[in-house]
C-alpha positions as semicolon CSV with decimal commas, in nm:
position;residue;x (nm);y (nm);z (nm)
1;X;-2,367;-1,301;1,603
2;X;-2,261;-1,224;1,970
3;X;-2,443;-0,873;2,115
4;X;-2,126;-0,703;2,117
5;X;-2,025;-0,707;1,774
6;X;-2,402;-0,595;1,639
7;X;-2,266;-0,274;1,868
8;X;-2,040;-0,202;1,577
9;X;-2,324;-0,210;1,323
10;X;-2,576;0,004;1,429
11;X;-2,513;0,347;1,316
12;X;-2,393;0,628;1,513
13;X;-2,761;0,852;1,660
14;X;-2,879;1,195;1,618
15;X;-2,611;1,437;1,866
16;X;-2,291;1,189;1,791
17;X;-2,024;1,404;1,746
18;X;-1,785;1,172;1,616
19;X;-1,597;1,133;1,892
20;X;-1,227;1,008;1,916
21;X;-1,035;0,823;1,653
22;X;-1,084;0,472;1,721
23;X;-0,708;0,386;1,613
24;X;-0,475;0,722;1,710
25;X;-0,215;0,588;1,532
26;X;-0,343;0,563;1,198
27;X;-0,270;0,857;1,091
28;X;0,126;0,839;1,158
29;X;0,100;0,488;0,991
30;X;-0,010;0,589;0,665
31;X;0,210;0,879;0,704
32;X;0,491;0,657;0,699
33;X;0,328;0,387;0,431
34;X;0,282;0,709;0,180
35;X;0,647;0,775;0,235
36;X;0,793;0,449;0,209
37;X;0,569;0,370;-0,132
38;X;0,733;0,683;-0,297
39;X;1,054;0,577;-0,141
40;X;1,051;0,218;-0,311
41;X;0,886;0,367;-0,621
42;X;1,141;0,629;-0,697
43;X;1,251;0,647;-1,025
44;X;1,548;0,407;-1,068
45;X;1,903;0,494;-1,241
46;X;1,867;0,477;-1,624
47;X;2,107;0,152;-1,665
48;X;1,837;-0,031;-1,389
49;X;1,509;0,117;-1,532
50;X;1,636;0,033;-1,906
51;X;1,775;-0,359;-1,753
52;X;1,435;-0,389;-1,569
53;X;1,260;-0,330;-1,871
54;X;1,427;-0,549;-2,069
55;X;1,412;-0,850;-1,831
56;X;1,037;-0,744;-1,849
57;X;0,938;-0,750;-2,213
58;X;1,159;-1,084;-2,225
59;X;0,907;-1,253;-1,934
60;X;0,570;-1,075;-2,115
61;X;0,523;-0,842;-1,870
62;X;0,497;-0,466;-1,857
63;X;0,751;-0,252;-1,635
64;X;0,568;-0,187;-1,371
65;X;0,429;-0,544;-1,327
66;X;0,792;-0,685;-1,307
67;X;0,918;-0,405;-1,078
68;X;0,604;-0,465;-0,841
69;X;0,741;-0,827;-0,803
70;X;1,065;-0,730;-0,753
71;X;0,998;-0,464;-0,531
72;X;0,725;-0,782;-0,295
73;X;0,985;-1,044;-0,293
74;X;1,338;-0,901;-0,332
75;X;1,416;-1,153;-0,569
76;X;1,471;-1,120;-1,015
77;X;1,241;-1,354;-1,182
């Protein structure tokens, strides 16, 4: 293992105060992730939740299985 990278593993010493984020963005981005996840989770029109579930229980799979799938690839199994 190259010097540099045992750097990251050594803990941080007595009077470390934390210092700066080490990625400033990641707050913002898991801002945005939190409100795109309840965005594409959102509970869908009765006709499409009750058509989703049916298309589900005639694959074996629970609702929220086939809906992940659909939600990953975009496409109806």
């Amino acid at each position: 293992m190259p010097d540099d990278a045992r750097a990251f593993l050594v803990p941080p010493g007595i009077g470390h105060n934390g210092g700066p984020p080490l990625d400033p963005g990641a707050d913002w981005r898991r801002f945005c992730w939190k409100k795109a996840h309840a965005r594409a989770w959102k509970t869908p029109p009765r006709e499409i939740a009750l058509a989703r579930l049916a298309r589900a229980q005639a694959l074996g799979m629970t609702y929220r299985e086939y809906t992940a799938i659909l939600l990953d690839r975009g496409v109806h199994l």
